[in-house]
VODRENPA-686442 format. One line per field, with one value per residue (C-alpha): x, y negated, z negated; residue number from 1. Coordinates in steps of 0.001 Angstrom, whole numbers, padded with zeros to 6 digits. Last residue first. Layout:
# residues N
u <- (X,...)
v <- (Y,...)
w <- (Z,...)
i <- (NUM,...)
END
This chain:
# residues 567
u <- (025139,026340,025038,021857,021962,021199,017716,016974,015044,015784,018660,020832,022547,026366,028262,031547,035321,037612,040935,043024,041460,040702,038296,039901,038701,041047,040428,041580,041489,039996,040393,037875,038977,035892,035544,034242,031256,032582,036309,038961,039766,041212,039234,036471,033987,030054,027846,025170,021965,023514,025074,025839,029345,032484,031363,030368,027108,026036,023679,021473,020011,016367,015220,013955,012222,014730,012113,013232,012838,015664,017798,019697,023232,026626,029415,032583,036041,039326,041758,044639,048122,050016,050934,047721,045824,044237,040296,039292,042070,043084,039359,037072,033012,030803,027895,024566,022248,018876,016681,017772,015957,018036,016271,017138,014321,014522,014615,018010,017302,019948,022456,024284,027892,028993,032689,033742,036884,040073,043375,044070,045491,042920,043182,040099,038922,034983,032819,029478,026222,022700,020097,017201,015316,016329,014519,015699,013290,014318,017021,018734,020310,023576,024913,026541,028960,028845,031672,030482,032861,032861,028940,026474,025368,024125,021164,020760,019388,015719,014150,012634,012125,012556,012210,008220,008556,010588,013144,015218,015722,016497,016064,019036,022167,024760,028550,030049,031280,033898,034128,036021,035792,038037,037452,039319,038901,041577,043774,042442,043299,039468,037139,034941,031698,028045,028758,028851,030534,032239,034544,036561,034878,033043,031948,028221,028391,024976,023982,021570,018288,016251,013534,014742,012497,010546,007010,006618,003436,004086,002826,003495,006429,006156,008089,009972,009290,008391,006274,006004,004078,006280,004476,001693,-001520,-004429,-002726,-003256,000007,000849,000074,002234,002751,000892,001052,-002245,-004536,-006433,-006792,-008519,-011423,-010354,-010571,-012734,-011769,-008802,-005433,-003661,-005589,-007849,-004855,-002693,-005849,-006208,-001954,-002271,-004895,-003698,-000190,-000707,-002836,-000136,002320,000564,000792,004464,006189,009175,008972,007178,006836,005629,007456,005141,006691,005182,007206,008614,008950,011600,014533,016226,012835,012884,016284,016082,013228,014713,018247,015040,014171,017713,018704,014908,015395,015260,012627,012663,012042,009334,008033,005638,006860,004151,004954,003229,004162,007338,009942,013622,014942,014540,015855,019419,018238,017191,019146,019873,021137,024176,024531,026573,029284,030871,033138,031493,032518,029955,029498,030301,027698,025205,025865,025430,022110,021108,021268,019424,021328,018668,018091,016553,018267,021552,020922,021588,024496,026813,028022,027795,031167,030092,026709,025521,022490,022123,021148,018497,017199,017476,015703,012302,010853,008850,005541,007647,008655,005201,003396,005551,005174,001462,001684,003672,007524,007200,006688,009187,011905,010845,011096,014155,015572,014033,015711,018635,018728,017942,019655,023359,022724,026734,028979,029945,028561,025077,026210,022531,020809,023146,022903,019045,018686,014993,013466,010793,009257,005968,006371,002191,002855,000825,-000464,001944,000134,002738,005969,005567,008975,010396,008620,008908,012302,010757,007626,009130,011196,008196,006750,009757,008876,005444,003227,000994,001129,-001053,-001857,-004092,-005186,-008259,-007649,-011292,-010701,-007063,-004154,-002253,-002504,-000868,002177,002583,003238,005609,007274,007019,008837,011508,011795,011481,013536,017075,015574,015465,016195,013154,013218,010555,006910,004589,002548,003186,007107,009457,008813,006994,003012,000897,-001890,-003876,-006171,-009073,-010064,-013207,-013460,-014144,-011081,-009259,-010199,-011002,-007421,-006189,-008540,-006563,-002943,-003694,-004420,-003755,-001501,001995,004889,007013,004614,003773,000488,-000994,-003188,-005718,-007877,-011453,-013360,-016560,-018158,-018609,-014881,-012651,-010470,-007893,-004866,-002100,000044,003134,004050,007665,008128,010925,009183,006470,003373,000692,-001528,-004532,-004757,-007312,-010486,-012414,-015626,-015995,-019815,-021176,-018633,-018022,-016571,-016690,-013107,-011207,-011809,-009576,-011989,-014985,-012741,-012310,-016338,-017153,-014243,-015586,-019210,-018746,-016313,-020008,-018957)
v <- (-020869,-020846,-023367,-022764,-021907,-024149,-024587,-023211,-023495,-022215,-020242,-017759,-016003,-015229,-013299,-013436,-012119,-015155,-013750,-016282,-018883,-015295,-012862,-009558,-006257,-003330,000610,003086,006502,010602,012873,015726,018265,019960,017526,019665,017992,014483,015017,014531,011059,012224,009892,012035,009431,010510,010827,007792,007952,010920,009167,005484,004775,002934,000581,-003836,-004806,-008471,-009628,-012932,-014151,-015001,-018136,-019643,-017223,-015394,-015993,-013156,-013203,-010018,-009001,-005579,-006539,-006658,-005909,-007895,-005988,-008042,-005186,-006445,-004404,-007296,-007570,-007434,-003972,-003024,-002461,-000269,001580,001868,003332,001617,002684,000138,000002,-002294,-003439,-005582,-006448,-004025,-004881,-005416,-005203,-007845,-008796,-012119,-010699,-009459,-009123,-007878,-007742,-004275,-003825,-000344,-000680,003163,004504,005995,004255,005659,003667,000995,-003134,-004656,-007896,-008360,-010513,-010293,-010823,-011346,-012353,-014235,-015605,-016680,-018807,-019514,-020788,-022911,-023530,-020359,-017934,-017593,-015723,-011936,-010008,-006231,-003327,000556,003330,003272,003594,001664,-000401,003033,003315,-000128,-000256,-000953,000611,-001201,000547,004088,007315,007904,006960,009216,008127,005462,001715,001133,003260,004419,005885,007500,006745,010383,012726,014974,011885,010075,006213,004358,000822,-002283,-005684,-008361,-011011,-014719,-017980,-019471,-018980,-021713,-022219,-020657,-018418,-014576,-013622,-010005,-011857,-013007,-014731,-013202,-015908,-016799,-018490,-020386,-020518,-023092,-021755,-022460,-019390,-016273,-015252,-017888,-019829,-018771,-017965,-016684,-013951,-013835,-015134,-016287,-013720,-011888,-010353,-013048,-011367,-011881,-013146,-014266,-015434,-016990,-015714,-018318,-020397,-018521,-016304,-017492,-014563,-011555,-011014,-008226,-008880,-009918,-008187,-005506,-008916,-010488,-011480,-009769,-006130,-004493,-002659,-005794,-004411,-007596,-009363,-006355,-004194,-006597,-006555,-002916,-002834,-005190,-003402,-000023,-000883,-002770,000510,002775,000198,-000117,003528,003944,005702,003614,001333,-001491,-005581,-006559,-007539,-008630,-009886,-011094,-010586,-013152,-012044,-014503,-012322,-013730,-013243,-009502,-008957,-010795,-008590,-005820,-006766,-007017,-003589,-002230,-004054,-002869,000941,002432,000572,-001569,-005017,-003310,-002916,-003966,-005016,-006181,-006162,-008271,-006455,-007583,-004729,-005114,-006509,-003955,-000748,-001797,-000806,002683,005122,008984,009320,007164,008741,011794,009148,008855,005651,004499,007938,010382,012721,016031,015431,013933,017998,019705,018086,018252,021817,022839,026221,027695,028917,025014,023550,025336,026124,022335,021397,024066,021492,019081,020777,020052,020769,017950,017272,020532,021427,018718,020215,023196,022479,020719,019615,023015,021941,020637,024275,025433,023126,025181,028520,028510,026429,029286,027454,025991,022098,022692,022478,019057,017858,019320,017981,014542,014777,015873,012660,010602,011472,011626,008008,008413,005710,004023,000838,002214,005921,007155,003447,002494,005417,005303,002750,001553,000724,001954,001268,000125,-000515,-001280,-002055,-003882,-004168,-001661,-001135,-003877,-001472,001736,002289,-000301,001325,004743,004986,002459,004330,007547,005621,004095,007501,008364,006097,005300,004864,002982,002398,000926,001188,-000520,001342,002631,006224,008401,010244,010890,010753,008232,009621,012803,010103,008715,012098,012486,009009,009996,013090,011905,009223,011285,013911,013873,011221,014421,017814,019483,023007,023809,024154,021908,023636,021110,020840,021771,019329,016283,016419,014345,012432,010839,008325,006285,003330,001678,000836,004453,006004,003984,005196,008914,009010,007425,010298,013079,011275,011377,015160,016632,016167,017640,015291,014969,012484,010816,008114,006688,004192,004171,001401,001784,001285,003263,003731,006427,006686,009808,011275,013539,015836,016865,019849,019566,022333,022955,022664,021032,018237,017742,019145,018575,021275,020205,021488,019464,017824,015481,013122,010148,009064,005926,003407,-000091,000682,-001908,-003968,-002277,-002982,000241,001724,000471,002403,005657,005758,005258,007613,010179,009513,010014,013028,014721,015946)
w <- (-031809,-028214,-025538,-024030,-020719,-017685,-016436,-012622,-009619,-006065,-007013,-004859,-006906,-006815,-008973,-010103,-010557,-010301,-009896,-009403,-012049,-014553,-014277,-013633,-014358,-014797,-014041,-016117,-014336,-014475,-011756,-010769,-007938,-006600,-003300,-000158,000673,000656,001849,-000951,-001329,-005396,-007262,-007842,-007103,-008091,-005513,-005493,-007235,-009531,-010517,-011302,-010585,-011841,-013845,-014083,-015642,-015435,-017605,-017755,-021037,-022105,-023826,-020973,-018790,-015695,-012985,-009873,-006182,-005300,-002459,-003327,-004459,-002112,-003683,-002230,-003619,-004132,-004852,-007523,-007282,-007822,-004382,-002778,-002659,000242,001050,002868,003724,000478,-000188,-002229,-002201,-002863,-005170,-005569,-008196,-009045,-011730,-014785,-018309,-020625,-023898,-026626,-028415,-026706,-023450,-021261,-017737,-015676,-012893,-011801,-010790,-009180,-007857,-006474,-007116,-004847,-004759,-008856,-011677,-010556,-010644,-010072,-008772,-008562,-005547,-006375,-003871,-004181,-001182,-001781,-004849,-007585,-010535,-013765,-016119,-019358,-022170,-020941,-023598,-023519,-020750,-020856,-018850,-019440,-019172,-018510,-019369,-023084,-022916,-024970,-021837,-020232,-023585,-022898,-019609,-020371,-017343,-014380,-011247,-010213,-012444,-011949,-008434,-007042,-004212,-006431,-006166,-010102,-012732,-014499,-013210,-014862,-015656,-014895,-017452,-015184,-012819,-015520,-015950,-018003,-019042,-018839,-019610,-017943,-019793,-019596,-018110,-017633,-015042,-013484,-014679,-014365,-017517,-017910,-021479,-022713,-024366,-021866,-018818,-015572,-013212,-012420,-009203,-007438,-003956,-004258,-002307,000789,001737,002389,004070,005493,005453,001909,-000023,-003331,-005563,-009583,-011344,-014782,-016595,-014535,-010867,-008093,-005581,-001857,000860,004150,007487,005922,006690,006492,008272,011507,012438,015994,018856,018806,023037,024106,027885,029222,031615,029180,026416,029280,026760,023698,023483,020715,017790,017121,017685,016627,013945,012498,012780,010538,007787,007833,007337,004187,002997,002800,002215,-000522,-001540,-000987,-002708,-005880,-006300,-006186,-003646,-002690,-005712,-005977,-007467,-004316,-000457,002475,005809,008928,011591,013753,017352,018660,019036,015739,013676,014694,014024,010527,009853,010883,008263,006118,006447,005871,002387,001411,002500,-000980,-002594,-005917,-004805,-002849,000862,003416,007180,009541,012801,016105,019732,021048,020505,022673,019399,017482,020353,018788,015625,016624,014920,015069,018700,017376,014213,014736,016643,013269,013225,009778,008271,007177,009406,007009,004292,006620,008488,005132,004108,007677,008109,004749,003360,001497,-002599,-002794,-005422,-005618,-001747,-000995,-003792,-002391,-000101,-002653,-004423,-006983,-009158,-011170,-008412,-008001,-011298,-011283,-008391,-009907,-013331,-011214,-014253,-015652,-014189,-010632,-010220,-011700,-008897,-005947,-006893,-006978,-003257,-001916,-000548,002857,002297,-000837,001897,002917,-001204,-001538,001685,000189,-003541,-001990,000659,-002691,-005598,-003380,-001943,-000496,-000928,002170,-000044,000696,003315,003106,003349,006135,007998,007666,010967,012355,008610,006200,003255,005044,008923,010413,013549,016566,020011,021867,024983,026285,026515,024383,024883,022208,019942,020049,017353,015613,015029,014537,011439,010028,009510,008237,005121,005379,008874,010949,014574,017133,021032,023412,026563,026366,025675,025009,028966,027638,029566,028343,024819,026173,027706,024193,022789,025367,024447,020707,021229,023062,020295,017452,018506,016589,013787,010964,012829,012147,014612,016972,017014,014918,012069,009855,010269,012764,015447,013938,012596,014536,013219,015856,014859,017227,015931,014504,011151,010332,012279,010038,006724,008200,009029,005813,003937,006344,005424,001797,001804,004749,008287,007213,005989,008605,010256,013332,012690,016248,015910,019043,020436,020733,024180,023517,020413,017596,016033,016673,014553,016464,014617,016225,016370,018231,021152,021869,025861,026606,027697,024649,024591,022774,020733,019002,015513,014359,016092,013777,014388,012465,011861,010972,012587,010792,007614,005065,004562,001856,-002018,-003054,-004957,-002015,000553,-001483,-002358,001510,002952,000194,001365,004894,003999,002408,-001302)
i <- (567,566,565,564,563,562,561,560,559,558,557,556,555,554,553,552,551,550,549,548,547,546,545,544,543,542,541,540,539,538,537,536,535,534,533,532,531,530,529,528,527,526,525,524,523,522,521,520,519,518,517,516,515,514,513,512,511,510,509,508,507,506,505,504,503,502,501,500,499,498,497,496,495,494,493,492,491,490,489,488,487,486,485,484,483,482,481,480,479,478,477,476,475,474,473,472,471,470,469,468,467,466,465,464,463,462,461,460,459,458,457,456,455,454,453,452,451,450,449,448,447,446,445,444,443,442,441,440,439,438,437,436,435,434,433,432,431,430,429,428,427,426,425,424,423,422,421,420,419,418,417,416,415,414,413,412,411,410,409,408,407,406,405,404,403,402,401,400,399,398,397,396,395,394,393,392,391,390,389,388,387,386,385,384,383,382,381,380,379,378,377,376,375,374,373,372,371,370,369,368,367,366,365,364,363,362,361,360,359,358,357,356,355,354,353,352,351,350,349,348,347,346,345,344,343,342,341,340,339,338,337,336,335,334,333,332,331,330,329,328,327,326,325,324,323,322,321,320,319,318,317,316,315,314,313,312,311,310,309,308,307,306,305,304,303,302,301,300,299,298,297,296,295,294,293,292,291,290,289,288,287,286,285,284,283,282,281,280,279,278,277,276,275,274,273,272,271,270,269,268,267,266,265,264,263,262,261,260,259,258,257,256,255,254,253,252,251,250,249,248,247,246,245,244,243,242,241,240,239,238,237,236,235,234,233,232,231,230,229,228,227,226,225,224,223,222,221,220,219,218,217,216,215,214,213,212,211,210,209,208,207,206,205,204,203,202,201,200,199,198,197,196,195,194,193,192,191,190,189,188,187,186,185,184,183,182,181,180,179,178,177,176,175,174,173,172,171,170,169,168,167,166,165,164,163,162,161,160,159,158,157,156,155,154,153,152,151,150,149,148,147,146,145,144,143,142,141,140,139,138,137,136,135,134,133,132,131,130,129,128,127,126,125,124,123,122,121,120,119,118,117,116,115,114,113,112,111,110,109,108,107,106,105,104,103,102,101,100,99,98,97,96,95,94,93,92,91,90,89,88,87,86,85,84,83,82,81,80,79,78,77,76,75,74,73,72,71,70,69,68,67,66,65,64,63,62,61,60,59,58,57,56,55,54,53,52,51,50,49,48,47,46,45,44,43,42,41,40,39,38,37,36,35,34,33,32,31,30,29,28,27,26,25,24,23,22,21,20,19,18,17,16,15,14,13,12,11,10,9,8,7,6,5,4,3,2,1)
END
């Protein structure tokens, strides 16, 4: 089938503005190179016309399938693309070190662009994931032919999203060296791996000690698997080459940030967005009912980012436009600053002119009996549970790396466990609505110094599925976080931001563990170092949730009805 008609037949699918150019020529495989001499391969689409801007798309992920039909996308509305694969990957010389060159490289690669006859001076980027990451790690030293960014799922620092709750996101940095190793494995060999369910990945993520975990799943030792295993203390000076949020504030073209209630790097992308808004470039913001790499979010992305490059890196320069400074100009009306999706029953997309927008900060407290209620505690003896490392409390859906096992999953089946205590409301006499940033504050009691806090809220319908809305971990260490005199550890959990309806009649949850693996590494209780850990102990752990121990959660609630009382 001709390209022009596949780029025709995949914009009209996805309801894209029409093409404007009706040809797009392609160069592949052009070498650029960078200052110490490794060669990148790039890829060139090339609009008909004169005087079209460039996006520039820098990718780990080689330069076909989906990327080559994006290319042909933009190219055919009138831009120039460039589609470089990094150093080490693609065909690109060198070694991948994730983060280590993206900015050296990006410069350089910037510096090529400079010089070419088609190059007229205005500059874009797009990209996914790490392709958000090279972009952030260039930005800020693109200076004013910077015109605009398209960041979806991504953010300018990964050390918090690796280390969440100084944890360690186990499912998802093996996941993605698996998924980068598979890059170079024969095509056959690689589609009856993921045919028969991917055993040795799943192997590896069981297998301990995690620095055996790499060539378990892959048959290789992968150098960043084993070196995020070793720096992974707060202090570690590993990651200061490897993130750029301190380069945030220093950016000034327009950004447009797209992501999910269930992605990875949401906690991360709007600490950006706060940045951003702080240093008096406002972003615009866009956050749907997605995972990191579901469908709905490619196309989101799609349009959203088409839309943003229309605005701000327009296929023709406005008058003066080659004299001015790319400042963002004010969003027209028609665009607010923050679109997002309210999840429940109910919800659907709202406009806002802020994230977040004004809320009641609201406590649920933990009472006996298994019961969550927006009151104050009561005088009451603690629950316990036991959680062993040998038969760890596992995860289920939630902000994950694959799509197929992210999201919303009826939690149930991990509510049945021994090792997992839930709080429960009555049900609501109408709508609950929350939106913005979640928090819990639990007090524990542990045999051992070493355990990890997991608490989860939910959605509990009439029929009585829990359905999981948002979570978060932390990681205790007696350093961390030292035990009063009664041996109680106060412990803040912070919770992935949500915008949420809870309908009447249904019943908020609130899970409280000691883990959910493999997402995060499970605790062994013993502080042995990450990688190295073999040695499995077993402990009770206590919950309080009494007037000096007031274990709760606190939601931010714009609207709300107040539970039904108790039949």
């Amino acid at each position: 089938m001709p390209h022009r008609l596949v780029t025709h037949l995949a914009g009209t699918a996805l309801r894209l503005p029409p093409a404007r150019c009706g040809s797009v020529r392609v160069t592949r495989d052009l070498p650029v190179r960078t200052r110490d001499g490794v060669v990148l391969r790039t890829d060139h689409y090339a609009p008909g016309g004169r005087d079209a801007p460039t996006v520039l798309i820098r990718t780990p992920y080689g330069r076909g399938g989906p990327l080559r039909l994006l290319g042909r996308l933009l190219a055919a509305r009138g831009r120039h693309v460039v589609i470089q694969s990094c150093r080490g990957t693609g065909g690109s010389g060198g070694t991948f070190a994730p983060l280590v060159h993206e900015r050296d490289d990006g410069v350089d690669t910037l510096d090529w662009l400079r010089r070419q006859p088609w190059w007229a001076g205005r500059l874009g980027m797009f990209g996914v994931s790490y392709q958000g990451f090279t972009q952030w790690a260039l930005a800020a030293d693109a200076g004013e032919d910077l015109r605009a960014m398209v960041a979806v799922v991504t953010a300018s620092a990964t050390r918090d999203s690796t280390y969440a709750g100084e944890s360690f996101a186990l499912d998802t940095v093996l996941t993605w060296a698996e998924l980068l190793h598979a890059q170079t494995v024969p095509w056959l060999a690689r589609q009856w791996e993921l045919k028969r369910g991917q055993p040795r990945l799943a192997d590896a993520l069981r297998h301990l000690p995690l620095a055996d975990a790499d060539r378990v799943a892959t048959g290789v030792t992968i150098p960043f698997f084993q070196e995020w295993l070793r720096h992974h203390t707060p202090q570690a000076a590993y990651w200061r080459r490897r993130v750029f949020a301190d380069q945030v504030p220093k950016v000034r073209a327009p950004v447009i940030m797209v992501t999910g209630w269930h992605d990875i790097f949401l906690p991360a992308q709007l600490d950006d967005h706060a940045v951003l808004r702080a240093a008096g470039t406002p972003p615009r913001l866009v956050i749907g009912p997605w995972t990191h790499g579901s469908p709905g979010l490619f196309v989101a992305a799609l349009r959203e980012g088409l839309a943003w490059l229309d605005e701000h890196l327009p296929t023709a320069p406005r008058p003066g436009a080659q004299e001015q400074p790319a400042l963002p100009p004010a969003l027209p009306p028609a665009r607010p600053p923050v679109r997002l999706y309210v999840s429940g029953a109910g919800g659907g997309w709202r406009n806002l002119p802020d994230w977040p927008p004004p809320a009641v900060e609201t406590s649920w407290h933990l009472h006996p009996g298994g019961e969550l209620a927006a009151r104050d505690p009561v005088a009451s003896s603690p629950d316990r549970f036991r959680y062993d490392p040998a038969d760890p409390t596992p995860s289920l859906g939630g902000p994950l790396l694959v799509a197929k096992r992210a999201g919303r999953v009826d939690n149930r089946p991990v509510e049945a466990r021994p090792d997992v205590l839930t709080y429960t409301s009555a049900p609501l006499t109408g709508p609950v609505e929350v939106i913005g940033p979640v928090r819990a504050e639990i007090y524990v009691r542990s045999d051992l110094p070493y355990l990890d806090v997991f608490v989860r809220l939910c959605d509990v319908d009439r029929r009585g599925r829990s359905w999981n809305v948002c979570d978060g971990l932390v990681r205790v260490t007696p350093e961390r976080f030292p035990a009063d005199r009664y041996g109680v550890l106060r412990v803040p959990v912070p919770l992935w931001p949500i915008a949420y309806r809870f309908a009447g009649g249904h019943r908020l949850r609130v899970q409280v563990s000691g883990g959910a693996h493999p997402r995060w590494a499970r605790n062994p209780g013993t502080g042995e170092p990450l990688g190295a850990a073999v040695t499995l102990r077993a402990g009770w752990r206590q919950v309080l949730h009494d007037p000096a121990y007031p274990s709760a959660l606190r939601l931010p609630i714009v609207h709300s009805a107040p539970p039904q009382p108790p039949v």
